[in-house]
N, C-alpha and C positions, 0 to 999 in steps of 0.2 A: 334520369338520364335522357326523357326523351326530348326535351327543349335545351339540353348542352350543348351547344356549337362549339368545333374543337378545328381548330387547322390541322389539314392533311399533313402529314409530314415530307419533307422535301429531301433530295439526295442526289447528288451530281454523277452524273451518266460518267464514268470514264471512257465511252466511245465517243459519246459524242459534244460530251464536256455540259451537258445542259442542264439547267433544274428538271426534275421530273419528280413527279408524287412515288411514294412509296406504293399505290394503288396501282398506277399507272408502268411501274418499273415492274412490278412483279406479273401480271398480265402479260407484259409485253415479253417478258425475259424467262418467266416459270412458265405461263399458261394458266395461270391460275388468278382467279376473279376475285377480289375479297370479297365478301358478305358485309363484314363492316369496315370499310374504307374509311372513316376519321376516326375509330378510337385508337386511342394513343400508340405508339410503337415501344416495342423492348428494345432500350440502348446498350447493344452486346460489348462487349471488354475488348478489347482498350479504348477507354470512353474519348479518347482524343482521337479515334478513328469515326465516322459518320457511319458506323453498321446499327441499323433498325430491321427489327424484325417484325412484320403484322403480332399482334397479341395472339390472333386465332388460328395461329397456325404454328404459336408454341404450345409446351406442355412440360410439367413438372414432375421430372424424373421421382419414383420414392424411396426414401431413405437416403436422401443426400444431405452430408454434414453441411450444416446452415454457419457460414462465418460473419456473425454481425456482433452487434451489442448486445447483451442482456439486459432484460427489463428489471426493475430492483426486485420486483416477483419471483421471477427464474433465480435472481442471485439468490433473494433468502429461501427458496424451496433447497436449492443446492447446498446452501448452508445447512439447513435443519435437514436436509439425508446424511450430509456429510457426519454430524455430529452424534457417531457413535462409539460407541465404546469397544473397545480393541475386539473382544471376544463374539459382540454381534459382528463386525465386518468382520472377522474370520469364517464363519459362517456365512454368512452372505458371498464372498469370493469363494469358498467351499464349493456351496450352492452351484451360482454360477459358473466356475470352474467344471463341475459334473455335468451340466446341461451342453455345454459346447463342445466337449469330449465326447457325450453319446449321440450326439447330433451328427456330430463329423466323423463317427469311426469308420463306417463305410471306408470312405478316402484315405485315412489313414492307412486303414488294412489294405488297399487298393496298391499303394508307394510302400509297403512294407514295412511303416511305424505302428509304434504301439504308446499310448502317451498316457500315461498313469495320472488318477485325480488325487492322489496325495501328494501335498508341496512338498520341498526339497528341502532336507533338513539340517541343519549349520548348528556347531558349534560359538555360543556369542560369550559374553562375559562383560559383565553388569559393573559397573564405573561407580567407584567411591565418588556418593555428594558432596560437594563441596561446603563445609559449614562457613555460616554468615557472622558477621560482624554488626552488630547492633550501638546503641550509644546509650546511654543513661550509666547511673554507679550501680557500682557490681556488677556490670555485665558479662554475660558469660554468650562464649561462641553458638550459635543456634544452628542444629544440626536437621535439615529438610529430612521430612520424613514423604516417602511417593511422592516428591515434585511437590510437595505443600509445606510450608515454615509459616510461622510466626514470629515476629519478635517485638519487644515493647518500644522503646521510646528510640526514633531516628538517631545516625550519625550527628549528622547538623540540621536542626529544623530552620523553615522562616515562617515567620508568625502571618499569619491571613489578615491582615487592615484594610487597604483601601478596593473592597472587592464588591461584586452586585447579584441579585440574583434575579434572573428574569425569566418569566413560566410563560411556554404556550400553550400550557396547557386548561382545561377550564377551569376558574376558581371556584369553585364546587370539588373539583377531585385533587387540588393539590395545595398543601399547607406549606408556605415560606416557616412559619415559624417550628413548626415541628420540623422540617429538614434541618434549619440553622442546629436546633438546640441538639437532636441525635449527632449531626456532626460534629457540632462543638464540644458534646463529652466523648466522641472517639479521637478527635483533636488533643484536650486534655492526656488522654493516655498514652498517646506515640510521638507527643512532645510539640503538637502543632498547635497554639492556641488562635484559637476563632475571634477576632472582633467585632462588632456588629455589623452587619453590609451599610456599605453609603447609602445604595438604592436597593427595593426591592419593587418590582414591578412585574405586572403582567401584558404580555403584548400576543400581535397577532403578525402572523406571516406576510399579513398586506400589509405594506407601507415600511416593513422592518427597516430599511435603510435608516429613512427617515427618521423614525422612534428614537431608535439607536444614536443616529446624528445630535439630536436634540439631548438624549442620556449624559451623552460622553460632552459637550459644549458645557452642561450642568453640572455635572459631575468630572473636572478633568484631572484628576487626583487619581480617578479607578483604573487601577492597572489589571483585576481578572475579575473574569465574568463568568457565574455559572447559567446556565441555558438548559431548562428543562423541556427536553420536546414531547409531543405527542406521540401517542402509539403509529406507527406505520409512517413517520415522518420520511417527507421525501428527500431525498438528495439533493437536492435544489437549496430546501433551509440549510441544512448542514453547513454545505457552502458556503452561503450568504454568511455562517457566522466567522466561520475562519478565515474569510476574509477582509474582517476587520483585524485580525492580527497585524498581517499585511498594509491596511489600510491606517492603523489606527496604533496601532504597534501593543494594544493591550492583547495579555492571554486569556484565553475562552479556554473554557469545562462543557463538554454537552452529556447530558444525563436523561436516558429514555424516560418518561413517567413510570414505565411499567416497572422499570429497576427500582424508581421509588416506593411504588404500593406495595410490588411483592416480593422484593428480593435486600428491601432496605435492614441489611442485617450486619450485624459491628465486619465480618471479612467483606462485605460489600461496601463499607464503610471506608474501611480500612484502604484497600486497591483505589477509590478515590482519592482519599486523603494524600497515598503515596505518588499518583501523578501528579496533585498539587503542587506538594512537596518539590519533586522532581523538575515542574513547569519554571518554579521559583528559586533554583539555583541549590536545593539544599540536599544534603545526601542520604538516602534512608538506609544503605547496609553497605557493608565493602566485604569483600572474599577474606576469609581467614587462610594464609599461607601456610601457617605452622602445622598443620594438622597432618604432615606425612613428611619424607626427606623427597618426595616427588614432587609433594605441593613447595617445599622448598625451594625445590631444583626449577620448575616453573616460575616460581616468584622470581628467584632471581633474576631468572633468562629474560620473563616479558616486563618485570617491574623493577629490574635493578637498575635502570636509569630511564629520563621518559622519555616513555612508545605515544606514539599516536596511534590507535589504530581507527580506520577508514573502512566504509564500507559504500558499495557502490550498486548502482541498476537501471536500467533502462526500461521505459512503459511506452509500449507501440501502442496507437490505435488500432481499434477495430477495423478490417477491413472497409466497412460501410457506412464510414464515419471520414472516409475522405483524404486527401493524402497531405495530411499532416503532419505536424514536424516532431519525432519522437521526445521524448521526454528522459533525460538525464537525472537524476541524484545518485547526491554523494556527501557524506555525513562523516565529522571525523569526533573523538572523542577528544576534551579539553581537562580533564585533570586523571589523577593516579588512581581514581577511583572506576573511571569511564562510566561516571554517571551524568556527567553535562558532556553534550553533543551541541555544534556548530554544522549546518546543513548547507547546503548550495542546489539551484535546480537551472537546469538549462534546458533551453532550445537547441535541438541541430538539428541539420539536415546532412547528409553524405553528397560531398561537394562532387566526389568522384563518379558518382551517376547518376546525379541532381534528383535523387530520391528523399522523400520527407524521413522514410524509416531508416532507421540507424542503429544499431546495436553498436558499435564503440563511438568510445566519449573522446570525440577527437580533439576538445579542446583541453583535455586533462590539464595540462599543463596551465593554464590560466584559474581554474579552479582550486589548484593545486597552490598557487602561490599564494591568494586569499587565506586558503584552511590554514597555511603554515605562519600566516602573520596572523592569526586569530588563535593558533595554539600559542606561537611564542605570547601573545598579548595576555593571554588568560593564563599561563602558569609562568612565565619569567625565564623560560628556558627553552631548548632547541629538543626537539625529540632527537633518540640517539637511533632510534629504530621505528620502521613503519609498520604495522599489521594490515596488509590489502583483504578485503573479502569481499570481490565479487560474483555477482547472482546473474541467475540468463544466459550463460553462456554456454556454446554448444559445444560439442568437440572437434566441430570444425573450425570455427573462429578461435578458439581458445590461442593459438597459436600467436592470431595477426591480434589481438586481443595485450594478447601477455606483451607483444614489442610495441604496440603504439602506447598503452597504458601506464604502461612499467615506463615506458622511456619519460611520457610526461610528468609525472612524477619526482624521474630523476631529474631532468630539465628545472622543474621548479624548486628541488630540495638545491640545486646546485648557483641559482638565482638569488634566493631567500636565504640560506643556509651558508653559500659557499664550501659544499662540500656534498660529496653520495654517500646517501645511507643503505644500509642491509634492508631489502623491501621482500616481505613475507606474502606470497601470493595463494589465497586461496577459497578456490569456486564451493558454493553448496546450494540445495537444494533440499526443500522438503520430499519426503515419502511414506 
């Protein structure tokens, strides 16, 4: 730092309208001398106002909630806390529930509460699974046991021909031909047969564009691509592949190596196999209706002529990431199975405060009449009913939410459609 030359920072006097240094203003106006007059200044909020502050004469309050981005570090440590099993985080909220209770009882007893560490306890009642619908002869309905099912061979499969495989990973720790052949006899079984890949190749993070360019000009028949990445592979690759979707209009698979070495097991096998499946049009189970006069009653009401139903959400940036234009999607379902989806993503901005972040989709209505010429196009017929399911939303906006959303909606079913349909609204949330 000590040969840095750095310009003083400058700020206009509203007495006397003049440039003056930030060294020279604060002297003149605190009393106070800087130490170090050229290292940089703190740009205080709202950054479209000229407030700087010397560095050395802030400081860093502690335990302030930090509003930025997370490093992919922080995500996956949060992930792997996250991921435990119901009985350890009951325990752990236990835990911590007890420690904030004896910490704070002073005060408590001080206001005259008293606040007990055992949770509150409710009444619930456990929801008949819904059995699945499989394809092959003889089949019979396949009844989930705890959130886990199996079943043998898909609704409608599509066969895997003109596909590639491409590894970043080293060729020393990863076999194309042992993948293909383990997946081609789990293929075999659930009704999706494997043909040989066009290409198999292995490449490097540098130059991918390129590679790939070259791949697909050679090969322009390949419509999916599996991608096997590295351990700890950045966000960056990820990216770069899915946007050849976009760019190239072929479907990509990305598969961590480590699920190959150590998790390459026929259910891992399998949960591939069914995105495949999925990615390529073909259907791997439908809900079996008959299994109650409720599941009847439901059939009828959502599937007795076609629903679309639509789900929707909005992705703000990070505070410190700049005042960018939020991020819309909205995905609606194309056949009576709602197993193929048609997606839409937009830019907005909120015109009415010329703010980047937005939480409603003001243009509903334009998005709206695309999904509705992309259902009639994909099933031949007019939905007769809409299912809405939107995420994000608070209880304050819900309101202005439900009439600008709702209305666009109806604007477009009444455009595309010439008529309004019954539109089913409703917000959720994990917990």
């Amino acid at each position: 730092m000590r040969n840095l030359m750095i310009t003083p920072h400058t700020i206009k006097d509203n007495e006397t309208l003049a440039n003056v240094s930030v060294a020279d203003y604060f002297l003149r106006k605190k009393e106070i001398k800087l130490e170090y007059p050229n290292l940089p200044c703190v740009h205080v909020e709202p950054k479209t106002r000229q407030v700087y502050l010397p560095i050395e004469l802030c400081s860093v309050v502690e335990g302030q909630r930090c509003i930025r981005s997370l490093t992919e570090r922080q995500i996956a440590e949060i992930i792997k806390t996250s991921a435990k099993k119901p009985d350890v985080k009951k325990r752990n909220i236990d835990s911590s529930a007890k420690k904030l209770i004896d910490s704070s009882a002073d005060y408590a007893r001080h206001y005259g509460m008293e606040v007990s560490d055992k949770p509150l306890r409710i009444k619930g009642r456990l929801l008949q699974a819904p059995t699945l619908w499989y394809g092959g002869k003889n089949s019979r309905p396949v009844v989930p046991q705890h959130g886990v099912w199996r079943g043998n061979k898909y609704q409608t499969s599509r066969p895997l021909t003109n596909w590639g495989l491409f590894s970043m990973a080293p060729q020393n720790r990863f076999n194309p031909k042992s993948f293909k052949d383990q997946l081609a006899a789990e293929g075999n079984k659930v009704g999706v047969p494997l043909h040989d890949p066009l290409v198999v190749r292995f490449i490097s993070d540098r130059g991918f564009s390129k590679s790939i360019e070259e791949v697909l000009a050679q090969f322009p028949r390949l419509e999916y691509m599996f991608f096997i990445l590295p351990p700890k592979c950045s966000n960056d690759v990820y990216s770069a592949v899915k946007e050849l979707e976009v760019s190239y209009g072929v479907v990509t698979q990305c598969i961590n190596l480590d699920t190959v070495l150590r998790k390459f097991k026929p259910q891992t096998l399998g949960n591939i196999l069914m995105k495949t499946n999925s990615k390529r049009g073909g259907v791997n189970w439908s809900l079996n209706l008959e299994t109650s006069d409720l599941a009847k009653q439901m059939g009828k009401f959502v599937f007795g002529e076609p629903v679309m139903i639509v789900g929707a959400d909005v992705t703000h940036w990070a505070k410190d990431e700049g005042n960018k234009p939020s991020i819309a999607g909205v995905v609606c379902s194309l056949d009576r199975y709602c197993s193929r989806y048609a997606s839409r993503i937009k830019l907005q901005v909120n015109k009415k405060t010329n703010r980047a972040s937005d939480e409603i989709i003001r243009d509903f209505k334009d998005i709206m009449k695309e999904l509705l010429i992309e259902f009639k196009s994909a099933t031949k017929a007019k939905p007769g009913k809409i299912l809405y399911y939107r995420d994000g939303v608070s209880e304050g906006q819900f309101i202005q939410t439900l009439t600008e959303e709702i209305a666009g909606i109806q604007a477009a079913c009444k455009v595309c459609l010439g008529l309004e349909l019954t539109i089913t609204l409703k917000t959720y949330d994990h917990t």
